[in-house]
C-alpha positions as CSV (number, residue, x, y, z in Angstrom):
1,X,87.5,107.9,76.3
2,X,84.8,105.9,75.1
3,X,81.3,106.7,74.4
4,X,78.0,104.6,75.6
5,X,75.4,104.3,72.9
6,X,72.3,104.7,74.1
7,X,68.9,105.9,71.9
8,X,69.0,109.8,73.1
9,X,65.6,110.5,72.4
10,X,62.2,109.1,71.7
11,X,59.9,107.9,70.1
12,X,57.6,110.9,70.5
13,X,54.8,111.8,68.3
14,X,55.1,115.5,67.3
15,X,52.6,117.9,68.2
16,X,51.9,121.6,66.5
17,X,53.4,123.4,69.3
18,X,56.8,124.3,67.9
19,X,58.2,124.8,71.5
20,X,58.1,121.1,72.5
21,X,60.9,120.0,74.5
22,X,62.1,116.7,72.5
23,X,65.6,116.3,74.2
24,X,67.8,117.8,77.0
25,X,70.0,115.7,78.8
26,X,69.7,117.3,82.4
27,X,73.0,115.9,84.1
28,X,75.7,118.7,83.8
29,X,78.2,115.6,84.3
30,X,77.7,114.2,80.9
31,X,77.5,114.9,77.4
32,X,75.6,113.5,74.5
33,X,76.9,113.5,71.0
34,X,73.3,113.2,68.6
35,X,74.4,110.3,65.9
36,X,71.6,110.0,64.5
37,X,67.4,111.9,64.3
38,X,65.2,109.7,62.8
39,X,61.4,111.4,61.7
40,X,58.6,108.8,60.8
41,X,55.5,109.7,58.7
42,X,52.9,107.6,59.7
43,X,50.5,109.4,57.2
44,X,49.5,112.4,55.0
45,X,52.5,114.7,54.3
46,X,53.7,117.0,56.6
47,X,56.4,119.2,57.9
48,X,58.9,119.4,60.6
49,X,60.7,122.0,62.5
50,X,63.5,121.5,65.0
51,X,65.6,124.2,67.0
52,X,68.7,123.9,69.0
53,X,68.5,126.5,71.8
54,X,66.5,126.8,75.1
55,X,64.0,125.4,77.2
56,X,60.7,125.8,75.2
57,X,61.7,128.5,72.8
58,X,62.3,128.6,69.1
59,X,63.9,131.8,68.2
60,X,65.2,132.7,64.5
61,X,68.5,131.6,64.1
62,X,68.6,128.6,66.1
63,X,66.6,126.0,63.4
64,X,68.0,123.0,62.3
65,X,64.9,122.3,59.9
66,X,62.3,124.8,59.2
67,X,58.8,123.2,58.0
68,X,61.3,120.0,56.2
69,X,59.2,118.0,54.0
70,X,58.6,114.5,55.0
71,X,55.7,112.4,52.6
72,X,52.9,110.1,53.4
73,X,54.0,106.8,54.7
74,X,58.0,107.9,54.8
75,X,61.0,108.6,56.8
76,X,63.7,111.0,57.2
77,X,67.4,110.1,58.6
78,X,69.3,113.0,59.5
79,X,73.2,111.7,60.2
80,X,75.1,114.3,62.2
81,X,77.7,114.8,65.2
82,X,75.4,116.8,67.4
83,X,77.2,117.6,71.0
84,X,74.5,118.1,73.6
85,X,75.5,119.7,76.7
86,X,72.9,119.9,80.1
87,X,72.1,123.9,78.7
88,X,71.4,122.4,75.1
89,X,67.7,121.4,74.0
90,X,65.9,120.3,70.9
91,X,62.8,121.9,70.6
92,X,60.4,121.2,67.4
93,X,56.9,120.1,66.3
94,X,55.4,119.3,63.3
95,X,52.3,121.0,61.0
96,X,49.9,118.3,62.0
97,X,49.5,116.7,65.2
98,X,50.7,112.9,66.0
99,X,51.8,112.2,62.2
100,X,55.3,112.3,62.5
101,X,57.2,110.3,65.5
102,X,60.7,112.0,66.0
103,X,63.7,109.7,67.7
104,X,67.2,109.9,67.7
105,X,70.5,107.8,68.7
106,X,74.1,109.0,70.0
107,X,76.4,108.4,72.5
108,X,76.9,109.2,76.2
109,X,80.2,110.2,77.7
110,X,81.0,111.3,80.9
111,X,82.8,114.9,81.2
C-alpha cells in the first residue's frame, strides 16, 4: 500500500506553553507515519520540548526532546519513522515565545 506525502504539520511558531497541541491527525481512518520535524531558530538560542501522548498534556515519560538546544539563526532536522494514529498527539513548546517555528513532513495512508 502506498503512502501520500503530505507536510503533517506546520509551520507553527512555538509558544512557552509546553502543552501546545502541534499535531494530531483526527480521522481514525488514517494514519500518518512523521518522516521528518524540522525546528527553525529565527533568533537568540533557545530550547525545545516535544511529547508524544495526549491532548494537551506533557507527562514524564512521554518526551521526545526535553529543553533540546537549538542556536541563534539555526535549525534542527529530526529524521524518524514516527506512526501517528487519531489517539496520538505531539505536544511541545519552546523556552521563549515565537523563536522557534516547528514543521514536519510524512506520509498519509489509509487504514
Amino acid at each position: 500500500m502506498a503512502g501520500t506525502i503530505k507536510r503533517t504539520f506546520g509551520p507553527l511558531a512555538l509558544t512557552t506553553t509546553y502543552t501546545t497541541n502541534v499535531y494530531n491527525n483526527t480521522s481514525a481512518l488514517i494514519y500518518d507515519v512523521i518522516r521528518h520535524i524540522h525546528v527553525a531558530n529565527k533568533a537568540a538560542n533557545d530550547t525545545f520540548r516535544l511529547y508524544l501522548g495526549a491532548t494537551g498534556a506533557n507527562a514524564a515519560g512521554t518526551e521526545l526532546f526535553y529543553n533540546f538546544p537549538v542556536s541563534a539563526l539555526s535549525s534542527y532536522d529530526y529524521f524518524c519513522a514516527l506512526r501517528m494514529a487519531s489517539t496520538d498527539f505531539l505536544v511541545g513548546g519552546a523556552a521563549t515565545t515565537l523563536t522557534l517555528v516547528i514543521e514536519g513532513e510524512g506520509e498519509q495512508y489509509v487504514v
